[in-house]
Backbone as CSV, one residue per row, in Angstrom:
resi,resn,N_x,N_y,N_z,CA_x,CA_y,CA_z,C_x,C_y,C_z
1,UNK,14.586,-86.762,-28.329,13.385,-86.173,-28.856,13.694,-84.793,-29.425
2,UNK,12.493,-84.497,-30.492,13.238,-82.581,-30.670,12.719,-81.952,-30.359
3,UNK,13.133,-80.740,-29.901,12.807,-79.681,-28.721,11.630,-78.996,-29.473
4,UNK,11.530,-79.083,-30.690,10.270,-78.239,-31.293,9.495,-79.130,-30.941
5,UNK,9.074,-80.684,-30.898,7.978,-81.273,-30.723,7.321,-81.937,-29.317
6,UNK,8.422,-81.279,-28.413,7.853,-81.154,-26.976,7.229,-80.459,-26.584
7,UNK,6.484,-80.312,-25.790,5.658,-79.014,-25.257,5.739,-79.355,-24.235
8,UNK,6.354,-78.081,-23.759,6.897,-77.690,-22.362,5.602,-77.081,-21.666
9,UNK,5.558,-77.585,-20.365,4.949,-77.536,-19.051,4.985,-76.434,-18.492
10,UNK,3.664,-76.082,-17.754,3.490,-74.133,-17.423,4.889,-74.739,-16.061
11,UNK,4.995,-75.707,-15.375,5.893,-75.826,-14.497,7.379,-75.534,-15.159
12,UNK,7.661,-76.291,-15.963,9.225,-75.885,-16.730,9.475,-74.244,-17.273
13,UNK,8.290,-73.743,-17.622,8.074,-72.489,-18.198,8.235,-71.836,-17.043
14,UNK,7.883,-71.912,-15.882,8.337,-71.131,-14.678,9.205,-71.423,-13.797
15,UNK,10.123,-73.115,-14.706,11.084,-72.980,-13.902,12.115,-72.182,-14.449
16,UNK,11.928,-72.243,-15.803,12.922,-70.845,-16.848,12.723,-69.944,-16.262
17,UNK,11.780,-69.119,-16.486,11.865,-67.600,-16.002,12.647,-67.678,-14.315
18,UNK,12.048,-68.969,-13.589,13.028,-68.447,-12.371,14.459,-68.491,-12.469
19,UNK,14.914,-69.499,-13.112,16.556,-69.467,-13.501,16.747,-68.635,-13.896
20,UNK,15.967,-67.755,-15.198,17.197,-66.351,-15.661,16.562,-65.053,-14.255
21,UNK,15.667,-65.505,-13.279,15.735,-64.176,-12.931,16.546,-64.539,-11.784
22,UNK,16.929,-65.809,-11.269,18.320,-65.904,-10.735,19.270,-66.021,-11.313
23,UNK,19.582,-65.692,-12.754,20.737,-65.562,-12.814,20.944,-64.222,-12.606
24,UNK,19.900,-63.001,-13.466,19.782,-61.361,-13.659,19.693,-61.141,-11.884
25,UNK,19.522,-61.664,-10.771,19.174,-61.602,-9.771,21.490,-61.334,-9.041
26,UNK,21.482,-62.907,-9.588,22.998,-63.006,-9.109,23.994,-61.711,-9.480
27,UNK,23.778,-61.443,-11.157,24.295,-60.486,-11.773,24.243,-59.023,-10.990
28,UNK,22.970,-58.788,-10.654,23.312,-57.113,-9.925,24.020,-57.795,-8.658
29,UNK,23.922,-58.456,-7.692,24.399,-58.853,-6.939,25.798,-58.734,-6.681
30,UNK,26.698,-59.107,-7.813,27.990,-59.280,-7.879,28.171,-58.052,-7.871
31,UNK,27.234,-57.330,-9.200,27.991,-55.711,-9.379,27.095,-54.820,-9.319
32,UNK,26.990,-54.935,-7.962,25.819,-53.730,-7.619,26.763,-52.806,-7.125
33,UNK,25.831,-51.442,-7.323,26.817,-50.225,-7.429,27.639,-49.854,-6.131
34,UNK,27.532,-50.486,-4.990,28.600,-49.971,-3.657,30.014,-50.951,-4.369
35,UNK,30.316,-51.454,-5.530,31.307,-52.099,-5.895,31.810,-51.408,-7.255
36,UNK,31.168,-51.052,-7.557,31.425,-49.662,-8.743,32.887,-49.400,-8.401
37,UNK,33.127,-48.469,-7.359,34.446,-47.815,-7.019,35.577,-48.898,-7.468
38,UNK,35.600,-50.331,-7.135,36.585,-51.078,-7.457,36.762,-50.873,-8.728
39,UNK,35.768,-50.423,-9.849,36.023,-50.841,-11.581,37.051,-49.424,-11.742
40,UNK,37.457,-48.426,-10.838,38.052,-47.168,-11.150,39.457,-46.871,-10.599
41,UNK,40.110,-46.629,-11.510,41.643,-46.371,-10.897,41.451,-45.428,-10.071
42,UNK,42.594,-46.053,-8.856,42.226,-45.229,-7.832,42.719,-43.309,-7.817
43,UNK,43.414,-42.630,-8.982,43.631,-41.523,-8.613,42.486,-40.809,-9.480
44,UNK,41.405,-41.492,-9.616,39.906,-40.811,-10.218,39.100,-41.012,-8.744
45,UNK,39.179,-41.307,-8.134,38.593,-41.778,-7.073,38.382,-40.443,-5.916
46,UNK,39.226,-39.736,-5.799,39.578,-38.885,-5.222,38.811,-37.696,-5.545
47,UNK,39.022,-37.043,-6.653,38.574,-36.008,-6.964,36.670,-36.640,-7.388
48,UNK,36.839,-37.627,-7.574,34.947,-37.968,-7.874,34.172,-37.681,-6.478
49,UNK,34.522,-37.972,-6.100,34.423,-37.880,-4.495,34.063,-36.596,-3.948
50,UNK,35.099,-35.851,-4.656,35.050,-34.244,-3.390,33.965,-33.610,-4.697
51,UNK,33.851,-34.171,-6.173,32.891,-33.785,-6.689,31.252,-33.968,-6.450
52,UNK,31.419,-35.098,-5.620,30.484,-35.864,-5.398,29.687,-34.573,-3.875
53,UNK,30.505,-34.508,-3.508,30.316,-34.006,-1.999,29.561,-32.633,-2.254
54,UNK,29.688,-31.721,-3.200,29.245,-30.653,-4.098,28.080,-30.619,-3.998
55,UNK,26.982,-29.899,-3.863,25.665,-29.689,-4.099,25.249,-29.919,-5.515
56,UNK,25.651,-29.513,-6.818,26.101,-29.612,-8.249,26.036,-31.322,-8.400
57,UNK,26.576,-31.780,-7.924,27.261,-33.156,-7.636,26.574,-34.219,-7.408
58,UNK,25.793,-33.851,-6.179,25.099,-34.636,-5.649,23.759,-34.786,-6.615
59,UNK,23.297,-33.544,-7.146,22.307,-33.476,-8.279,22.507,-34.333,-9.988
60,UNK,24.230,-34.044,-9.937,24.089,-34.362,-11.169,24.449,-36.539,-10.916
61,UNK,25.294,-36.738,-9.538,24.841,-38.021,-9.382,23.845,-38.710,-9.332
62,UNK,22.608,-37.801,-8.994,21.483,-38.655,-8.471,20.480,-38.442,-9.865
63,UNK,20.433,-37.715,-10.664,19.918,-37.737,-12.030,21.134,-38.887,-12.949
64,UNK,21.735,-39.362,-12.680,22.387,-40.145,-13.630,22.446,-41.639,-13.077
65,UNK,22.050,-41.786,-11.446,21.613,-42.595,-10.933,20.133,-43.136,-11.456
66,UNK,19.592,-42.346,-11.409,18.300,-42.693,-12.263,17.941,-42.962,-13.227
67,UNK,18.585,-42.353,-13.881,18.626,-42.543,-15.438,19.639,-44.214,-16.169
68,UNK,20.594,-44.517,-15.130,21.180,-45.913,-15.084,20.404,-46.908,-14.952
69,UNK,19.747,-46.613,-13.745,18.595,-47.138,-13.244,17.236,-47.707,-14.151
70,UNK,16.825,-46.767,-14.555,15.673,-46.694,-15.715,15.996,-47.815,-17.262
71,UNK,17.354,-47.506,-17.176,17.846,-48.195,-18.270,18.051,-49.833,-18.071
72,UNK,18.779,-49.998,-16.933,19.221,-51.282,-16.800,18.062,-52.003,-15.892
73,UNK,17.315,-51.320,-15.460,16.041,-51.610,-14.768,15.221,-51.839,-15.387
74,UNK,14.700,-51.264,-16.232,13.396,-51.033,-16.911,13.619,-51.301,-18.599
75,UNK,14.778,-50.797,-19.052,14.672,-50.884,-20.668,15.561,-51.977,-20.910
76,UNK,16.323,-52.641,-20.705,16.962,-53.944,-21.280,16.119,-54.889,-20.602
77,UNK,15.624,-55.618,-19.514,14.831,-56.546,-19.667,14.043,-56.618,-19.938
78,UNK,12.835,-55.319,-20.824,11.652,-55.283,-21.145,12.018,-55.928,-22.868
79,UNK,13.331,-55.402,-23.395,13.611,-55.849,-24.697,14.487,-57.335,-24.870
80,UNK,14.635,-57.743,-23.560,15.484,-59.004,-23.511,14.150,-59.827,-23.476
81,UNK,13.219,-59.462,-22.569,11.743,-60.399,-22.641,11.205,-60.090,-23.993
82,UNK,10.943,-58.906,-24.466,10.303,-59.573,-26.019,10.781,-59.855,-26.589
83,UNK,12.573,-59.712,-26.902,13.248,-60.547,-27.709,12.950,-62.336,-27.561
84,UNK,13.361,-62.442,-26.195,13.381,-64.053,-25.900,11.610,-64.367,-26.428
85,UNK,10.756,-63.636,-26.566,9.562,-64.215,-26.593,8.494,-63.556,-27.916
86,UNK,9.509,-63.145,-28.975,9.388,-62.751,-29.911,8.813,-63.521,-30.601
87,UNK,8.681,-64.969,-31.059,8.113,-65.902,-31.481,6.563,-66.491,-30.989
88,UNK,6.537,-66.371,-29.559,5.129,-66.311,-29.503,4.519,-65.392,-29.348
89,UNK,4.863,-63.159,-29.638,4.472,-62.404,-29.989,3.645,-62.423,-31.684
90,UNK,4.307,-62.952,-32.180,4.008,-63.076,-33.337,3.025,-63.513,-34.126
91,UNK,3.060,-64.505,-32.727,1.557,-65.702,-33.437,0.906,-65.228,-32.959
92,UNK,0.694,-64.076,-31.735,-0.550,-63.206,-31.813,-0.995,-62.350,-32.625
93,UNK,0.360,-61.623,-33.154,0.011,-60.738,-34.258,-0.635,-61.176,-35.371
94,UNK,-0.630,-62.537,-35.694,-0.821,-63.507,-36.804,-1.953,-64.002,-36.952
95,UNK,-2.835,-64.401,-35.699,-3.894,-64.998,-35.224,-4.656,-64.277,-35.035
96,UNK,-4.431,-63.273,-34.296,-5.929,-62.164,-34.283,-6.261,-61.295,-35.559
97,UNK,-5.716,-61.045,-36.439,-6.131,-60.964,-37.658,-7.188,-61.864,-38.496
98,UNK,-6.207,-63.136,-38.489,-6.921,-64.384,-39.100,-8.178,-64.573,-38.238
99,UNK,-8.732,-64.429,-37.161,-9.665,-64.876,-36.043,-10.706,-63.656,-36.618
100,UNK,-9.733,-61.987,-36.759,-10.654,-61.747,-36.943,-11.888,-61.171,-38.983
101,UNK,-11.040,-61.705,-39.070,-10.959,-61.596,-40.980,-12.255,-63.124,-40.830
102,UNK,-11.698,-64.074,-40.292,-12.644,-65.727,-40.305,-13.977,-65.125,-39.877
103,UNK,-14.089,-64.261,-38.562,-15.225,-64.322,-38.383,-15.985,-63.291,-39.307
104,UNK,-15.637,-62.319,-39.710,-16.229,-61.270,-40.662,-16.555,-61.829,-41.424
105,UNK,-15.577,-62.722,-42.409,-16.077,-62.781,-43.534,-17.209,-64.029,-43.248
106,UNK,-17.074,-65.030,-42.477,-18.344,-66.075,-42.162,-19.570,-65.539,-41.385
107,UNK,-19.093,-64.465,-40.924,-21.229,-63.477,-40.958,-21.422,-62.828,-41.700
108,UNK,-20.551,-62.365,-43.042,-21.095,-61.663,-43.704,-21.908,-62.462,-44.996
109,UNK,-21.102,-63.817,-45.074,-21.137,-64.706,-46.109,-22.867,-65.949,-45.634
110,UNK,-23.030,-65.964,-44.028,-23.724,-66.552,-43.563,-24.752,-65.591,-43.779
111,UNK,-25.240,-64.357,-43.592,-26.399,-63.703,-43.387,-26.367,-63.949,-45.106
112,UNK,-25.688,-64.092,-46.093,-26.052,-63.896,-47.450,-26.742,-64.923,-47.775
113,UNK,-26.687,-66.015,-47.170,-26.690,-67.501,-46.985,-28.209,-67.612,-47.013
114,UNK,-28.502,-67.302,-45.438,-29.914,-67.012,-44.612,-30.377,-66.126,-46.118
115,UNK,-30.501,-65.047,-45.794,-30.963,-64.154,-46.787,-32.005,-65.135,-48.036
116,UNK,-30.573,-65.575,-48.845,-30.968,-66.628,-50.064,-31.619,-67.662,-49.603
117,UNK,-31.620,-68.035,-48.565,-32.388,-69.190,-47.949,-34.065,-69.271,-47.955
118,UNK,-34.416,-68.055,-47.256,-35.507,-67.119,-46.944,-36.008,-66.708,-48.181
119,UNK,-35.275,-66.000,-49.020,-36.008,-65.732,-50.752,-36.621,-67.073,-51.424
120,UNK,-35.540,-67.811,-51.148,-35.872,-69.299,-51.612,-37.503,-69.976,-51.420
121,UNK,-37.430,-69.936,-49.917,-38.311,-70.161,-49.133,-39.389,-69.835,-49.226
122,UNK,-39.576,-68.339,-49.553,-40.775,-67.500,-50.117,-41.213,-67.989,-51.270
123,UNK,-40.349,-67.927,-52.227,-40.967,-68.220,-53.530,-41.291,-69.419,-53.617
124,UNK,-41.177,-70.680,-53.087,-41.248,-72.089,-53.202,-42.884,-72.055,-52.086
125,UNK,-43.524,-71.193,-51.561,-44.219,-70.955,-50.652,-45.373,-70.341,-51.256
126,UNK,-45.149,-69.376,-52.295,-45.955,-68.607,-52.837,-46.527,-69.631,-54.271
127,UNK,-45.338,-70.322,-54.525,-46.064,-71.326,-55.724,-46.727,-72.361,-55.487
128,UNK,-46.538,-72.671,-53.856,-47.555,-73.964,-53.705,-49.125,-72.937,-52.718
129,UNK,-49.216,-71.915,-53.171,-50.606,-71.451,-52.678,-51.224,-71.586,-53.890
Protein backbone atom coordinates (compact mmCIF):
# COMPACT_ATOMS: atom_id res chain seq x y z
CA UNK A 1 0.00 0.00 0.00
CA UNK A 2 1.43 3.76 -0.12
CA UNK A 3 2.27 5.38 2.89
CA UNK A 4 0.62 8.68 1.67
CA UNK A 5 -2.76 6.87 1.37
CA UNK A 6 -2.84 5.32 4.79
CA UNK A 7 -3.91 7.12 7.61
CA UNK A 8 -2.24 6.39 10.50
CA UNK A 9 -3.95 5.77 13.89
CA UNK A 10 -3.81 8.34 17.02
CA UNK A 11 -2.39 4.72 18.48
CA UNK A 12 0.60 4.40 15.83
CA UNK A 13 1.04 8.24 16.13
CA UNK A 14 1.84 7.64 19.78
CA UNK A 15 3.52 4.74 19.19
CA UNK A 16 6.11 7.07 17.09
CA UNK A 17 6.55 9.71 19.37
CA UNK A 18 7.21 6.94 22.04
CA UNK A 19 9.97 5.26 19.95
CA UNK A 20 11.90 8.50 19.18
CA UNK A 21 11.50 9.58 22.78
CA UNK A 22 13.08 6.20 23.54
CA UNK A 23 15.42 6.47 21.37
CA UNK A 24 16.37 10.60 22.52
CA UNK A 25 15.69 8.89 26.00
CA UNK A 26 18.54 5.98 25.29
CA UNK A 27 20.81 8.71 23.70
CA UNK A 28 21.36 10.97 26.92
CA UNK A 29 21.58 7.80 28.67
CA UNK A 30 24.64 6.49 26.97
CA UNK A 31 26.19 10.04 27.10
CA UNK A 32 25.07 11.67 29.89
CA UNK A 33 27.48 14.02 31.31
CA UNK A 34 29.17 11.83 34.44
CA UNK A 35 30.71 10.08 31.06
CA UNK A 36 31.89 13.28 29.49
CA UNK A 37 35.40 12.82 31.21
CA UNK A 38 35.93 9.57 29.08
CA UNK A 39 35.55 11.84 25.60
CA UNK A 40 38.96 13.81 27.11
CA UNK A 41 42.54 12.95 26.98
CA UNK A 42 43.54 12.26 30.07
CA UNK A 43 46.41 15.05 30.63
CA UNK A 44 43.36 17.79 30.20
CA UNK A 45 41.74 16.09 32.86
CA UNK A 46 43.87 17.20 35.51
CA UNK A 47 44.21 20.69 35.32
CA UNK A 48 40.10 20.93 34.40
CA UNK A 49 39.64 19.68 37.55
CA UNK A 50 41.77 21.86 39.90
CA UNK A 51 40.04 24.55 37.56
CA UNK A 52 36.96 23.23 38.31
CA UNK A 53 37.59 23.25 42.14
CA UNK A 54 38.08 27.31 41.85
CA UNK A 55 35.26 29.47 42.92
CA UNK A 56 35.72 31.24 39.17
CA UNK A 57 35.23 27.66 38.04
CA UNK A 58 32.63 26.41 39.62
CA UNK A 59 30.63 29.61 38.28
CA UNK A 60 31.87 29.52 35.00
CA UNK A 61 30.96 25.48 34.95
CA UNK A 62 27.65 25.85 36.14
CA UNK A 63 26.66 28.80 33.64
CA UNK A 64 27.86 26.64 30.75
CA UNK A 65 26.09 23.75 32.30
CA UNK A 66 23.07 25.55 31.70
CA UNK A 67 23.44 26.98 28.87
CA UNK A 68 24.29 23.12 27.32
CA UNK A 69 21.42 22.31 28.95
CA UNK A 70 18.99 24.91 27.48
CA UNK A 71 20.32 24.02 24.17
CA UNK A 72 20.22 20.34 23.96
CA UNK A 73 17.20 20.39 26.24
CA UNK A 74 15.08 22.84 25.07
CA UNK A 75 16.31 24.17 21.53
CA UNK A 76 17.07 21.10 19.30
CA UNK A 77 14.01 19.10 20.08
CA UNK A 78 11.70 22.02 19.88
CA UNK A 79 13.24 22.41 16.11
CA UNK A 80 13.56 18.61 15.51
CA UNK A 81 9.58 18.54 16.43
CA UNK A 82 8.66 21.29 14.03
CA UNK A 83 10.91 20.13 11.56
CA UNK A 84 9.51 16.45 11.71
CA UNK A 85 5.99 18.11 11.75
CA UNK A 86 6.49 20.85 9.43
CA UNK A 87 3.99 19.52 6.97
CA UNK A 88 1.11 19.45 9.14
CA UNK A 89 2.20 23.07 10.43
CA UNK A 90 1.51 24.22 7.26
CA UNK A 91 -1.83 23.10 6.56
CA UNK A 92 -2.67 25.19 9.43
CA UNK A 93 -1.08 28.06 8.15
CA UNK A 94 -3.01 27.31 4.91
CA UNK A 95 -6.43 26.58 6.29
CA UNK A 96 -7.06 29.22 8.68
CA UNK A 97 -6.70 31.79 6.19
CA UNK A 98 -8.88 30.00 3.66
CA UNK A 99 -11.58 29.28 6.70
CA UNK A 100 -11.12 32.59 7.37
CA UNK A 101 -11.31 34.65 3.89
CA UNK A 102 -14.61 31.68 3.12
CA UNK A 103 -16.35 32.93 5.90
CA UNK A 104 -15.93 36.81 5.31
CA UNK A 105 -16.42 36.83 2.10
CA UNK A 106 -19.90 34.44 2.40
CA UNK A 107 -21.39 37.10 5.09
CA UNK A 108 -20.47 39.75 3.36
CA UNK A 109 -21.80 38.40 -0.03
CA UNK A 110 -24.95 36.77 1.98
CA UNK A 111 -26.14 40.01 3.81
CA UNK A 112 -25.88 41.56 0.04
CA UNK A 113 -28.01 38.70 -0.90
CA UNK A 114 -30.73 39.27 2.03
CA UNK A 115 -30.43 42.95 1.46
CA UNK A 116 -31.48 42.45 -2.48
CA UNK A 117 -33.88 39.98 -1.37
CA UNK A 118 -35.81 42.40 0.97
CA UNK A 119 -35.64 45.43 -1.77
CA UNK A 120 -37.05 42.90 -4.02
CA UNK A 121 -39.63 42.03 -1.70
CA UNK A 122 -40.71 45.56 -1.02
CA UNK A 123 -41.17 46.60 -4.32
CA UNK A 124 -43.09 43.45 -5.57
CA UNK A 125 -45.30 44.36 -2.26
CA UNK A 126 -45.84 47.91 -2.92
CA UNK A 127 -47.09 47.07 -6.59
CA UNK A 128 -49.59 44.61 -5.59
CA UNK A 129 -51.27 47.35 -3.06
Amino acid sequence: MNRLTTKKTLKEILAAYDRQIRNDMGFWIKYRPSRWADLLPEKFIRPLLTFIKTKGGKKFVLILVFLLSLIFVGVIPTLNFIWSNIFRIWWILLVIPLVYWTLAITSVYSRVLIQGIFEFSRAILRDLK
